[in-house]
C-alpha positions in Angstrom: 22.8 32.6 16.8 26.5 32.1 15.8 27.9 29.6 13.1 29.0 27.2 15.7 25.5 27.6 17.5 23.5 26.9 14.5 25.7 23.9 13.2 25.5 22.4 16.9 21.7 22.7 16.7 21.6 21.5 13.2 23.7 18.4 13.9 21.9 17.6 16.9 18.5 17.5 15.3 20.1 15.3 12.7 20.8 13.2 15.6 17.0 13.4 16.7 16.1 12.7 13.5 18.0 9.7 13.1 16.4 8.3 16.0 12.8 8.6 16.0 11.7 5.4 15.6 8.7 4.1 13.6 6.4 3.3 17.3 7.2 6.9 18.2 5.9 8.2 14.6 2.4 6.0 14.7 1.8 6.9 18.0 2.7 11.0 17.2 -0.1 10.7 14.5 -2.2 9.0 16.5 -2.7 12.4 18.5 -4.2 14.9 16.4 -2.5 17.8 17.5 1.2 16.1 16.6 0.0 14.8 13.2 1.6 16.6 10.7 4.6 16.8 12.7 4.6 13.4 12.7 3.7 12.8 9.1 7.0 15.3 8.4 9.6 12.5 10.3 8.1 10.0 8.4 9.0 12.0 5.1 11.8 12.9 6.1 12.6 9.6 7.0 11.2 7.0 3.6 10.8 10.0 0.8 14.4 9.2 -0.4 14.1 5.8 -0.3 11.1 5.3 -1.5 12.2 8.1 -4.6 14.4 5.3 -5.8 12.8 2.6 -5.4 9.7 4.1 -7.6 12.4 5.5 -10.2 13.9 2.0 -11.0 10.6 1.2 -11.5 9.9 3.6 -14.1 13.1 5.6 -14.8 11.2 9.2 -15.7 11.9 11.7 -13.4 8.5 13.6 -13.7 6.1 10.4 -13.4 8.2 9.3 -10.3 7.4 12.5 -8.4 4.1 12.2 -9.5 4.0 8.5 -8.1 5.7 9.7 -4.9 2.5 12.1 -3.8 0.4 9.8 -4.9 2.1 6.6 -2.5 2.4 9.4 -0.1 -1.3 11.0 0.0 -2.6 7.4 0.3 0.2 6.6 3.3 -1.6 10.1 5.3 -5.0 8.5 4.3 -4.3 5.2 5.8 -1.7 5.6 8.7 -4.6 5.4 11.1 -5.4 2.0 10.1 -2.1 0.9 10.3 -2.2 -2.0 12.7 1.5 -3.1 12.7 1.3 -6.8 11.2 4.3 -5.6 9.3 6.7 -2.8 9.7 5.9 0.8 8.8 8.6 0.5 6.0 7.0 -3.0 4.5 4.0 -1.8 4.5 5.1 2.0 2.1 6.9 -0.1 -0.2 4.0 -2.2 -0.5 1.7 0.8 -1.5 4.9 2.0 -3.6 5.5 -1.2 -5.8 1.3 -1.6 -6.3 1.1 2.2 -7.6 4.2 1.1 -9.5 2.9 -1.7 -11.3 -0.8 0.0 -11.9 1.0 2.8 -13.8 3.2 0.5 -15.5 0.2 -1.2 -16.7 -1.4 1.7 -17.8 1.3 2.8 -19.7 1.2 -0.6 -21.9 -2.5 -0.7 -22.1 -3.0 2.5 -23.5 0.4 2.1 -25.9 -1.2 -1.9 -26.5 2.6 -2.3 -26.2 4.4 -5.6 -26.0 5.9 -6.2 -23.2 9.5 -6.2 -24.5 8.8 -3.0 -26.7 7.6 -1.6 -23.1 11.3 -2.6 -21.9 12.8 -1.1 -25.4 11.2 2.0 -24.1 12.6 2.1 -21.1 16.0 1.3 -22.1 15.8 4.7 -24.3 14.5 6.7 -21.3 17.2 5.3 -19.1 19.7 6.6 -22.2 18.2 9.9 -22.1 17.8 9.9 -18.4 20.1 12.6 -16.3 19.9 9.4 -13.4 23.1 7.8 -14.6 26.3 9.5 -14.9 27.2 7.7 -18.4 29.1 5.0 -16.8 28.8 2.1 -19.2 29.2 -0.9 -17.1 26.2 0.5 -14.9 24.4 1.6 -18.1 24.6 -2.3 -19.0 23.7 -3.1 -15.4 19.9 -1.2 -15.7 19.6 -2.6 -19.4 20.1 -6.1 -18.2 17.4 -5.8 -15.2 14.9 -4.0 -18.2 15.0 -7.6 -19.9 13.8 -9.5 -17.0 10.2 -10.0 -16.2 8.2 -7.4 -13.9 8.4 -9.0 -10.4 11.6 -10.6 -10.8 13.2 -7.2 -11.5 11.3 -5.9 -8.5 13.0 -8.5 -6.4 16.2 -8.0 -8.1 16.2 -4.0 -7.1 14.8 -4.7 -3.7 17.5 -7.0 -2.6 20.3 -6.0 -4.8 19.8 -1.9 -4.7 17.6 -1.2 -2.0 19.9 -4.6 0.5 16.3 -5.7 1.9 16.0 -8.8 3.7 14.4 -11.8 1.7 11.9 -11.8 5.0 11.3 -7.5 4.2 10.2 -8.5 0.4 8.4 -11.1 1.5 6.2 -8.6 3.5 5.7 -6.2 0.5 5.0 -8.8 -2.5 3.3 -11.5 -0.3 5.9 -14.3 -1.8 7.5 -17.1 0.1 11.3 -16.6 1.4 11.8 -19.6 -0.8 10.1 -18.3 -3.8 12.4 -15.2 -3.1 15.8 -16.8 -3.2 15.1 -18.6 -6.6 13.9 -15.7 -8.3 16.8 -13.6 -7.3 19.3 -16.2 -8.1 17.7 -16.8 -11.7 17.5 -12.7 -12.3 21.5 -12.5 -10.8 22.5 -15.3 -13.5 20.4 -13.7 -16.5 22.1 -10.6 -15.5 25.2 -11.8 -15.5 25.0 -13.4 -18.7 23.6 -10.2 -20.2 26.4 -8.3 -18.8 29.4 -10.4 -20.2 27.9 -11.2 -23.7 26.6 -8.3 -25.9 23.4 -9.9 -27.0 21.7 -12.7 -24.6 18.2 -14.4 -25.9 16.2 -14.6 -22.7 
């Protein structure tokens, strides 16, 4: 196959790709014979997104992969049961944030660490952490989310990072729209106050 050939071929299963929608997946592993195949679109399709969204969770590299197969070998065991009441995407991050949390938890009650010493932690990793290219203003940026409380920092990357609809989040974390806006508009102030003043008292 010639260089033009292959790059035609590549490009157009990019197209492909881009286009398999999330019906097309369920119904592919619905047949037994196109199940893996169809499992493979899906990575290829949430593994990124889900990557990060796990990682500014809990910043280290290693226990984010390990998250990842673990959100991802519970999606394979579960994708039959999938029923659509929400969308294929809600319904990963949702299995994503809960395996978040649960090894969050884990971490501060085998440490019996405070919770702010927990977010003193992380700020180191995140200093140590190859993720962020040393700019200082978006060094500030993760430290201020750190200081606010689990879920509202889960909001707070969901909306702000990951540009999910209030309606999306409110599928994953079972809060009201409402709920949703408040929380989000509180996190945006504290962050903003973190960001212009060196030390804020939250």
């Amino acid at each position: 196959m010639s260089n033009v050939s292959y790059l035609h071929s590549h490009i157009s299963n990019l197209y492909i790709m881009k286009q398999v929608e999330d019906s097309e997946i369920l119904a592919m592993f619905a047949v037994q014979q196109s199940r893996n195949e169809a499992f493979n679109l899906l990575l290829k399709k949430y593994q990124q997104k889900i990557y990060w969204h796990i990682r500014r969770l809990v910043l280290n590299h290693d226990d984010c992969d390990d998250l990842l197969q673990e959100v991802f070998v519970k999606v394979w065991k579960n994708l039959d049961k999938f029923r659509s009441d929400s969308q294929l995407y809600t319904w990963i991050y949702r299995i994503a944030t809960n395996e978040s949390i649960t090894f969050l938890n884990k971490q501060k009650q085998r440490n019996n660490t405070p919770l702010d010493e927990v977010s003193s932690e992380l700020a180191d990793n995140l200093v140590a952490s190859s993720y962020f290219n040393g700019d200082k203003l978006e060094l500030k940026l993760q430290k201020a989310i750190l200081t606010l409380p689990e879920k509202q920092r889960i909001i707070f990357n969901m909306k702000y990072f990951d540009d999910m609809k209030y309606e999306e989040i409110s599928e994953v974390l079972g809060t009201s729209v409402g709920a949703l806006k408040a929380s989000f508009h509180i996190a945006a102030k504290k962050i903003e106050a973190f960001i212009t003043n060196d030390e804020v008292d939250y």
